[in-house]
C-alpha positions as CSV (number, residue, x, y, z in Angstrom):
1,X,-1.0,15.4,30.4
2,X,-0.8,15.3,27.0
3,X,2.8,13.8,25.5
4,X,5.4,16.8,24.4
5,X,8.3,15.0,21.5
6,X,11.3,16.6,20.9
7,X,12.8,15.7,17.0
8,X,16.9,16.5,17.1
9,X,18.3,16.4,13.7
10,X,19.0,18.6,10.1
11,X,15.5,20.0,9.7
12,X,14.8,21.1,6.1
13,X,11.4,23.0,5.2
14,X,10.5,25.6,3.0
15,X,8.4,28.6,2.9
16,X,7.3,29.2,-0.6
17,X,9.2,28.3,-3.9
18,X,12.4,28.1,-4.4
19,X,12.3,29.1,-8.5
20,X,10.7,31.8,-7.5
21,X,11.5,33.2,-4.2
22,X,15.4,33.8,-2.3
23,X,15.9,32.2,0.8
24,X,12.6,29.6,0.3
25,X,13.8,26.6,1.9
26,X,14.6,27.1,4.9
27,X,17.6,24.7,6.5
28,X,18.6,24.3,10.2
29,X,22.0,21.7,10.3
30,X,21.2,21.5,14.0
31,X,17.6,21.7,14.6
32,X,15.0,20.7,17.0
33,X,11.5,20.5,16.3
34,X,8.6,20.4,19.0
35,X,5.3,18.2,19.0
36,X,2.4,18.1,21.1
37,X,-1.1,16.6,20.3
38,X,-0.4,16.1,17.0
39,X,0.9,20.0,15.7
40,X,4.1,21.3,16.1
41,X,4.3,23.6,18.8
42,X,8.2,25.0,18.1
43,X,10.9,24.7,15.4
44,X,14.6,26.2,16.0
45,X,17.8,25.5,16.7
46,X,18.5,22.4,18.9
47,X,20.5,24.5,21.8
48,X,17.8,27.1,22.0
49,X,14.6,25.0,23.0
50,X,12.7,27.1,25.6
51,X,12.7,25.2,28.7
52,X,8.8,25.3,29.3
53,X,9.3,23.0,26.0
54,X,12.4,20.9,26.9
55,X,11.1,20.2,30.2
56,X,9.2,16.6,30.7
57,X,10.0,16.2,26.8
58,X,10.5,13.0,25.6
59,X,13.7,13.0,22.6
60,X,13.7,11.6,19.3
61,X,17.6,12.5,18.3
62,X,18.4,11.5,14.3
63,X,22.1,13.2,15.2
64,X,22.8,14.0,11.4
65,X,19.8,12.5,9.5
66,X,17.5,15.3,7.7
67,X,13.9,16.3,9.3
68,X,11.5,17.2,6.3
69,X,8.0,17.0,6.1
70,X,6.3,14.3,5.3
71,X,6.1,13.7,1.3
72,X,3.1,13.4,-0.8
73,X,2.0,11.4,-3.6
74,X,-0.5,12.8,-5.3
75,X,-1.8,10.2,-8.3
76,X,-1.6,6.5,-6.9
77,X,-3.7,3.5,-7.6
78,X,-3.8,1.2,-4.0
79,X,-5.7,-1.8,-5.9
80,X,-2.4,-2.1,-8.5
81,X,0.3,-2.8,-5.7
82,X,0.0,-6.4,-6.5
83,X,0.4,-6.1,-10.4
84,X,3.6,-3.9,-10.2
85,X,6.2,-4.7,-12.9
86,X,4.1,-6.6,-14.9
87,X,5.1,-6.9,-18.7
88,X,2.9,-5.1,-20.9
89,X,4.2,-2.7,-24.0
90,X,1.1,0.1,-23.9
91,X,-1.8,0.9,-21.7
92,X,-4.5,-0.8,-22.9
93,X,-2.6,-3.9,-23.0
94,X,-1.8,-3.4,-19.3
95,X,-5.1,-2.5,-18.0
96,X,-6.9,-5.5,-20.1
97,X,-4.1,-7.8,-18.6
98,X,-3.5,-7.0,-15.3
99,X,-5.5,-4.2,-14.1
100,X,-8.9,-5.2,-14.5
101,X,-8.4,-8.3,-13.2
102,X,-6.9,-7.6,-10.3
103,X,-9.3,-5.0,-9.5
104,X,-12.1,-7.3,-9.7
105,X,-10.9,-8.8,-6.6
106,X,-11.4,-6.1,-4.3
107,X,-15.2,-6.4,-4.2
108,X,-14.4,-8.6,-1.4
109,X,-13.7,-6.4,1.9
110,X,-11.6,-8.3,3.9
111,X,-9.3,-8.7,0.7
112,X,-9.1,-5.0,0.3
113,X,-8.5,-4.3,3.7
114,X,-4.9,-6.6,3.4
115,X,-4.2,-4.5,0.2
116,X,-4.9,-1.0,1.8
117,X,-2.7,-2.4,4.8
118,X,0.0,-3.2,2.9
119,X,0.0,-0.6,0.2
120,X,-0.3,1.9,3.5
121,X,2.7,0.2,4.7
122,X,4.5,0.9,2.1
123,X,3.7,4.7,1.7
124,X,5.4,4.7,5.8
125,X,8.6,3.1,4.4
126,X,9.0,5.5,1.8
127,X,7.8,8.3,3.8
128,X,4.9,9.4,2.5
129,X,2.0,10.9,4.5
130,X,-0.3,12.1,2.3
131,X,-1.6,10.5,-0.9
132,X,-4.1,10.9,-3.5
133,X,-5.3,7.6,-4.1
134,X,-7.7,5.6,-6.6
135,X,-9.5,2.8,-4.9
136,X,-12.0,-0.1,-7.6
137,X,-15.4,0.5,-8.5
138,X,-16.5,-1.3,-5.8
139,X,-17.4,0.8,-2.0
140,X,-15.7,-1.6,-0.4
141,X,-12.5,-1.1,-1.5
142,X,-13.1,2.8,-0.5
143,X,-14.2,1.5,2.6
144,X,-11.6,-0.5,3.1
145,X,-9.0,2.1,2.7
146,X,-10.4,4.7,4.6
147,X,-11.1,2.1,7.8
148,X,-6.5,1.4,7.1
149,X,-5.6,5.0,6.8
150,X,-7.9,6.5,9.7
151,X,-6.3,3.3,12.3
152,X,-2.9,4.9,10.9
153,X,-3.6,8.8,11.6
154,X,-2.6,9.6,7.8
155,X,-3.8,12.1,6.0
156,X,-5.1,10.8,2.8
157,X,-7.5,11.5,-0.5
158,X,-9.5,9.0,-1.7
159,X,-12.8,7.8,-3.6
160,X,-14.1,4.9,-5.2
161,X,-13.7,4.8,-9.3
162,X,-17.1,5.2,-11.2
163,X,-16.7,3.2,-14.3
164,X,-20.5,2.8,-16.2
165,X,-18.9,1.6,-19.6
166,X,-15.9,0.2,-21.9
167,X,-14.9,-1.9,-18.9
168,X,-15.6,-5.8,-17.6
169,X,-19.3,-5.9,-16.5
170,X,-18.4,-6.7,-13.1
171,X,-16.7,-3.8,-12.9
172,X,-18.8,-1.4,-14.1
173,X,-21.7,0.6,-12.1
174,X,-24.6,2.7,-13.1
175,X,-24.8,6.6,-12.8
176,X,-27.9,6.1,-10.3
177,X,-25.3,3.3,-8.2
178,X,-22.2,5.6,-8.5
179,X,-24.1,8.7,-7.2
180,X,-25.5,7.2,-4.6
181,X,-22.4,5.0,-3.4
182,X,-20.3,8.5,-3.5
183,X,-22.7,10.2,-1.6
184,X,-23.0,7.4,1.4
185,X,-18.6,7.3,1.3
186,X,-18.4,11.2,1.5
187,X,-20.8,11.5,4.5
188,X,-19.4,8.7,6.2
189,X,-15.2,9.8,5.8
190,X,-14.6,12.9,4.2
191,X,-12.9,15.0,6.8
192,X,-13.9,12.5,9.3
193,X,-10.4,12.3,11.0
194,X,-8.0,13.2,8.3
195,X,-9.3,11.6,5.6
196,X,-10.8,13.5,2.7
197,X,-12.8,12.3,-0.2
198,X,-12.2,12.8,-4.1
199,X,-15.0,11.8,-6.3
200,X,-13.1,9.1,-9.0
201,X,-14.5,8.9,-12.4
202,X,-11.2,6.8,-14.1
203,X,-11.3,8.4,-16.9
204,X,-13.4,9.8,-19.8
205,X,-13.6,6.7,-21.7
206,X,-15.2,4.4,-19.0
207,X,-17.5,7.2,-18.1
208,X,-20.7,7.7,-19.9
209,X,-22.3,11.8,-20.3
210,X,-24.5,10.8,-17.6
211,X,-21.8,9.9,-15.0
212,X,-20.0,12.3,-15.7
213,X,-22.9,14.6,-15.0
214,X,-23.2,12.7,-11.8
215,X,-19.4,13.7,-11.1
216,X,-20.7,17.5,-11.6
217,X,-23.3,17.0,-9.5
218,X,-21.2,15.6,-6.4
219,X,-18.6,18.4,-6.6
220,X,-21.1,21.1,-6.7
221,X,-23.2,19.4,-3.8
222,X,-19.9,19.3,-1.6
223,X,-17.8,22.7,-2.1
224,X,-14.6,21.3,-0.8
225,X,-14.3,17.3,-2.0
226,X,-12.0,16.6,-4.7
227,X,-12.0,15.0,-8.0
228,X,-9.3,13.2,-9.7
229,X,-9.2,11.5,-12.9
230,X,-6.0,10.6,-15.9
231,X,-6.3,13.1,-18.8
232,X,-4.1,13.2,-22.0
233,X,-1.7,10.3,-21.2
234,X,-1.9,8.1,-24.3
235,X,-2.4,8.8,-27.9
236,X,-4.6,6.0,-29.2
237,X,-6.7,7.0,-25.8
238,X,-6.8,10.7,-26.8
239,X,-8.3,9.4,-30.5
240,X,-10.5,7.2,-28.8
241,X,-11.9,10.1,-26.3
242,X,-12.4,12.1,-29.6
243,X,-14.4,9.6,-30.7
244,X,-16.5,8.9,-27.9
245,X,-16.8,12.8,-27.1
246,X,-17.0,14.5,-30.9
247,X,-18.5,17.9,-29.6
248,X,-15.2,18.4,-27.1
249,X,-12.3,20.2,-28.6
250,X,-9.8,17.9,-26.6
251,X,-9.3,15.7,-23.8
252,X,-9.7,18.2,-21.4
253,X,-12.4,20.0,-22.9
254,X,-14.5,16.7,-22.0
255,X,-14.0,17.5,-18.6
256,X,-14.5,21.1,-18.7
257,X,-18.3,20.3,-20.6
258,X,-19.7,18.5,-17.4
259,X,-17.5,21.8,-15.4
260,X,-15.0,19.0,-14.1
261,X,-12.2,21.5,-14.0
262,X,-11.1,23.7,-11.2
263,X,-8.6,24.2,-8.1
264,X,-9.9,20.9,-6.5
265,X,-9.3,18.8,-9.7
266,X,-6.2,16.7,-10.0
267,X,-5.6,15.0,-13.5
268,X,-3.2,12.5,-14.0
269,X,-0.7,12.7,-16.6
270,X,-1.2,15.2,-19.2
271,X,1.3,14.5,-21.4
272,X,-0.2,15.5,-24.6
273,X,-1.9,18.7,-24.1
274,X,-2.1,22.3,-27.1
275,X,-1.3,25.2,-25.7
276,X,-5.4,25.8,-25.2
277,X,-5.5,23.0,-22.9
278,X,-2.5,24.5,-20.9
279,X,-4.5,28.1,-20.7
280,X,-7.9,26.6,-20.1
281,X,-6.3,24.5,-17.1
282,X,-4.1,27.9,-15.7
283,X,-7.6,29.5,-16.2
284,X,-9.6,27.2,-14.1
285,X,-6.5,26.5,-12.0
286,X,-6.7,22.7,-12.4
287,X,-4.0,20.8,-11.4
288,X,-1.9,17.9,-13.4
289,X,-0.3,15.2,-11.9
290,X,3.1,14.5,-13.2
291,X,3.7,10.6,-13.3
292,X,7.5,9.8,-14.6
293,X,7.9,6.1,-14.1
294,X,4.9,5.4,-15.2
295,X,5.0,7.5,-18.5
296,X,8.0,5.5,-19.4
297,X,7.5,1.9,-18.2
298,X,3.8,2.0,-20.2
299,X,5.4,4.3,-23.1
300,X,3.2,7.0,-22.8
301,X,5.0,9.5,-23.7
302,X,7.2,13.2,-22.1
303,X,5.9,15.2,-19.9
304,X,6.3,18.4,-20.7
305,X,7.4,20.8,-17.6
306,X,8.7,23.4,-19.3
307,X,5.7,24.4,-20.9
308,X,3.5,23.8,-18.2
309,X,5.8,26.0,-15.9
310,X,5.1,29.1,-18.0
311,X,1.4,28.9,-18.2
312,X,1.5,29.4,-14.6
313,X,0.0,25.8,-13.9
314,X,0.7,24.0,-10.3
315,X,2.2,20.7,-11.0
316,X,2.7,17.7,-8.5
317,X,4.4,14.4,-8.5
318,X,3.1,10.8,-8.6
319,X,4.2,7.4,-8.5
320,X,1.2,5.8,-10.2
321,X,1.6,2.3,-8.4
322,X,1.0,0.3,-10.2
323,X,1.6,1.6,-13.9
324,X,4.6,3.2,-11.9
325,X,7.9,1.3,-10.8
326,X,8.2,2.5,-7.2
327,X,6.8,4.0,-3.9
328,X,10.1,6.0,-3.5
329,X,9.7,9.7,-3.8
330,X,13.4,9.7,-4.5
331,X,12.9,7.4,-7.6
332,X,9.8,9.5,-8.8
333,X,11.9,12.7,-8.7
334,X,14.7,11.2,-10.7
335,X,13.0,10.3,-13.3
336,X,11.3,13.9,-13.3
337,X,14.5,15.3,-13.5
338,X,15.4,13.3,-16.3
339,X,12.4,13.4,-18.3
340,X,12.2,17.5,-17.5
341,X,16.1,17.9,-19.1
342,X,14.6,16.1,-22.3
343,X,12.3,18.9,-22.7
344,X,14.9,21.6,-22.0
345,X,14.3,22.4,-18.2
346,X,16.2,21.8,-15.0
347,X,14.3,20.6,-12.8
348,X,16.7,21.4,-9.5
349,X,16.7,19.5,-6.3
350,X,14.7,22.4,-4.5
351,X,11.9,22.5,-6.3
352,X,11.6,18.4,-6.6
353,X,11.6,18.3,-3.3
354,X,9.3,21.2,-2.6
355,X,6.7,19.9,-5.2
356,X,7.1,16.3,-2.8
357,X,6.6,18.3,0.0
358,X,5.2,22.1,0.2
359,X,4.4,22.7,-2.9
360,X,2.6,19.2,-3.2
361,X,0.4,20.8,-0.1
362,X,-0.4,23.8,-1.6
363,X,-1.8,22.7,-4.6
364,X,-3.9,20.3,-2.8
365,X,-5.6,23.1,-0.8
366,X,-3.7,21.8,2.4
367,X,-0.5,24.3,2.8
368,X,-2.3,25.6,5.6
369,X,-2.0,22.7,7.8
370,X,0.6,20.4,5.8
371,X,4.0,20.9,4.4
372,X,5.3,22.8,6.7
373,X,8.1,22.5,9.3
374,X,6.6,25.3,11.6
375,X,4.2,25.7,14.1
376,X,0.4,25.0,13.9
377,X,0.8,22.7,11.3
378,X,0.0,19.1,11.4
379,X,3.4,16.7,12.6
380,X,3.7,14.8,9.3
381,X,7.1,14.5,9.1
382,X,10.1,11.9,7.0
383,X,13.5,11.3,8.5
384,X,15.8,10.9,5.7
385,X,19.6,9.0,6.0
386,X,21.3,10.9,4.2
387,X,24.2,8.1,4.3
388,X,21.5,5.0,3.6
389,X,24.1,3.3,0.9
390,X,27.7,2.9,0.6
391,X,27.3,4.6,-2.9
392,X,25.7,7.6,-1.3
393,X,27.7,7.5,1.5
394,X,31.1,7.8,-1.0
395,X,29.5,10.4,-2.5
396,X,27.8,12.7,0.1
397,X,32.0,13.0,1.5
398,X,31.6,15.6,-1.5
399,X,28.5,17.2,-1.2
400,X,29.4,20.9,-0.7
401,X,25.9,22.2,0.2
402,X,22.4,21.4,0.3
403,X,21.7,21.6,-3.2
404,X,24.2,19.2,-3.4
405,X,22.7,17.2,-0.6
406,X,19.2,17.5,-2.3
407,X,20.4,15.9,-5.3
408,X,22.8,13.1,-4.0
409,X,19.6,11.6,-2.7
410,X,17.0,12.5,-5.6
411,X,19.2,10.6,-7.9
412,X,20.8,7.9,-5.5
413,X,18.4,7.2,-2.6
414,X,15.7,4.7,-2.5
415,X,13.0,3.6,0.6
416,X,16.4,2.3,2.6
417,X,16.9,6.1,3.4
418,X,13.2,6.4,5.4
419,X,14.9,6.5,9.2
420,X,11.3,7.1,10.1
421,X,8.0,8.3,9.4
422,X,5.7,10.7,11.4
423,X,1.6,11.2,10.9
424,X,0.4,13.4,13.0
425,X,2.7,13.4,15.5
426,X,2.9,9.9,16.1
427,X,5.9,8.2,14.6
428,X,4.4,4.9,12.6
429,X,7.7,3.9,10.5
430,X,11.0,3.4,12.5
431,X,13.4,1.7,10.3
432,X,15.9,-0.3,12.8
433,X,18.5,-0.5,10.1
434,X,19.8,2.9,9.3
């Protein structure tokens, strides 16, 4: 007999956006929500449980903590947990610094499989359940991090980077090794338990035309893998790409020559982009990753939501680890609402935390089985604390509705507000201290 769990709490989920659509987040202050072999089976208010449900249950009661579901991370790099807030002015700087030497170390397996289990660990504290997520050139680190997240139930997107040029020799491949490593990965995990594959070129520069032709060839071999990649984030890289790349109008146009672009493409960054990028991107309906903590702490530069808003693109959120400054989704948001009011939009608490959450799914392809508090979908689920500080506990005395809420902990909270984290049912965070 298969284990029925009962979750007692504030449930918060929402069913469609909230800039666009009245009533989209849906908010329960005394909710229950019901799990069995993995899916919710029922979501409603906590005195109304059917009893065929309530009976035999076992109870997980988080009296007045919020039930969400489970955030995502969409642009994340696991191999760069270890260089984190290391001092470097630009990106180049940084990645001939730290980043290329760190990633050199992960040709070794049983070193990358301490990395992926910490920087998994860390994604449960800050209650995150599904990531896109960069592994090294090398398969082993792939392997590595597929073998971590599949022991863990999580739901995750990653691929091995194919890097053939402008890089350390020892991390470089070949367009012959990269194809044939990506193909061996993607028939071995992708969609084997819930981890998918996302073919990993890092970006233009370090790609020659003939990877990135080997990148085409991958994606339209396998209709539903991914591919992720940085676009537009620097602007010595963008001269440099016009250099390496004269026949492309832009950045993005490189991609869109080897047909790179389209509703399964995630590109970090994409700071500075022409109004033709924008349409060619809402065209193809790419998808752009926005990274705040990183754009600042390398000096990249403003992402522009506003303008990407009314081109009708999807945007999510990412913490870049470890060009970014933290795993916490609260932080990331933050900083997106700060950057955002720069360029003359409000970013509101309901659409930050739907773009961590539903609207993160959606744009994935996944809003059919992730997300979402309701039933059918998979039980990846974050309990927040909503009174995790003795600042935010001060200040939530005056919160006079969720909005309010909402934004106490986008701009306050950090990972001490995870209560506990839930993949696929099974809880695999439980913080003793809140």
């Amino acid at each position: 007999m298969p284990e029925r769990l009962i979750l007692t709490g504030q449930v918060l989920t929402f069913n469609g956006n909230p800039v666009k659509e009245k009533g989209a987040a849906v908010f329960r202050r005394k909710g229950a929500v019901a799990i069995e072999n993995g899916k919710i089976i029922w979501v409603g208010e906590g005195n109304l449980i059917p009893s065929h449900i309530n009976n035999g249950a076992n109870r997980h009661d988080y009296g007045n903590n919020l039930i969400m579901p489970g955030f995502i991370d969409a642009h994340t790099h696991y191999p760069q947990a270890g260089i984190i807030a290391s001092f470097a002015p630009e990106l180049f700087e940084w990645l001939k610094k730290y980043t290329f030497p760190e990633e050199a170390r992960f040709s070794n397996l049983e070193f990358a499989r301490e990395r992926a289990s910490f920087f998994l660990d860390q994604l449960m504290a800050n209650g995150i359940t599904t990531a896109a997520v960069y592994c090294t050139v090398h398969p082993e680190s792939a392997q590595a991090f597929f073998e971590e997240s599949d022991l863990r139930g999580l739901r995750m997107i990653a691929g091995k980077i194919l890097m053939d040029r402008n890089a350390p020799q020892k991390l470089r491949d070949t367009p012959e090794t990269s194809y044939e490593e990506c193909l061996a990965l993607i028939e071995k995990w992708h969609k084997r338990g819930r981890c998918l594959y996302a073919v990993t070129p890092r970006f233009a520069p370090t790609s020659s035309p003939a990877q990135l032709e080997v990148c085409s060839a991958l994606m339209k071999k396998f209709s539903d893998i991914y591919l992720q990649s940085h676009v537009s984030e620097n602007v010595a890289e963008i001269k440099w790409v016009s250099e390496l790349f004269p026949e492309s109008r832009s950045y993005l146009d490189v991609y869109a020559r080897f047909n790179l672009l389209g509703p399964r493409s995630l590109f970090g960054h994409a700071i500075h982009m022409d109004k033709k990028d924008l349409t060619q991107a809402a065209e193809t309906e790419t998808k752009f990753v926005h990274c705040p903590t990183s754009n600042l702490f390398i000096n990249s530069g403003l992402f522009r939501m506003r303008d990407m808003r009314k081109a009708g693109l999807k945007i999510l959120l990412g913490s870049d680890v470890g060009g970014g400054t933290s795993f916490s989704p609260f932080v990331t948001m933050k900083v997106a609402y700060e950057i955002a009011l720069m360029n003359h939009y409000i970013l509101t608490p309901e659409e930050a935390f739907w773009m961590s959450s539903s609207g993160g799914a959606e744009a994935l392809g996944l809003g059919d089985r992730i997300g979402c508090i309701k039933p059918g979908f998979e039980a990846d689920i974050v309990v927040i604390n909503l009174h995790s500080t003795p600042l935010i506990e001060q200040r939530m005395q005056r919160a006079e509705s969720l909005s309010d809420v909402l934004f106490t902990q986008m701009i306050l909270a950090d990972d001490r507000a995870i209560r506990a984290t839930y993949a696929n049912g099974v809880r695999i965070f439980n913080a003793k201290r809140n």
